[in-house]
N, C-alpha and C positions, 0 to 999 in steps of 0.2 A: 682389187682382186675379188673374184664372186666364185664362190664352192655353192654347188648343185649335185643333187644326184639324179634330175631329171634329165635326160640325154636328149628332149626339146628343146627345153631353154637352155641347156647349153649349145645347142648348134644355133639358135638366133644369137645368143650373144657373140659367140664366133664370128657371125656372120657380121653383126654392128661393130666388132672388131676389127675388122678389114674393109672398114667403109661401106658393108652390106653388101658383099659379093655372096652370091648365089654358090650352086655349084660347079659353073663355069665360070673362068677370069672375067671372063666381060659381061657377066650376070648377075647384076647389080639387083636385089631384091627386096629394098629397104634400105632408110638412109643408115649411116652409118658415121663411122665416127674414127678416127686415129686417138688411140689412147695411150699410146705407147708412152716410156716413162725415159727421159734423157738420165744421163749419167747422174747428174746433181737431182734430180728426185727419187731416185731409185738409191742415192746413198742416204739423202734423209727418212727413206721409208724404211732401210735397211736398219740404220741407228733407232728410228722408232719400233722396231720391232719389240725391241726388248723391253722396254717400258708398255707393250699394250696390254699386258695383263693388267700391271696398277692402274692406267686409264679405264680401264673396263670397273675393275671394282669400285674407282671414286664415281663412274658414270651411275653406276647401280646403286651407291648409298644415296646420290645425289635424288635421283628417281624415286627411292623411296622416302623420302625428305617432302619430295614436291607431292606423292603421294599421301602420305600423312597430314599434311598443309592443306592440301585441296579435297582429299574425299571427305 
């Protein structure tokens, strides 16, 4: 999932979304890609939702850990 408030790259991603179709069906403008998510990844993204805050904040102790360590 990618949140933008730029309405450029959201229509490239759109477009690498649908295999890089242009604005025509058959206007392939860059490669692209199927990303789409089958039933069994979309419920363990679903289940992961709720734990992504706690992921996020051990990510950030963790960073300032390696930060502390290395500068």
């Amino acid at each position: 999932m990618i949140f933008t408030d730029n309405g450029g790259i959201a229509e490239i991603l759109k477009s690498i979304r649908v295999h890089g179709k242009g604005k025509d069906k058959y206007d392939n403008v860059r490669i692209g890609i199927n990303g789409r998510l089958d039933t069994i990844q979309a419920a363990i993204l679903l289940a992961k939702f709720e734990i992504f805050p706690e992921e996020i904040e051990r990510r950030q102790t963790l960073a300032e850990r390696y930060n502390k360590a290395l500068g």
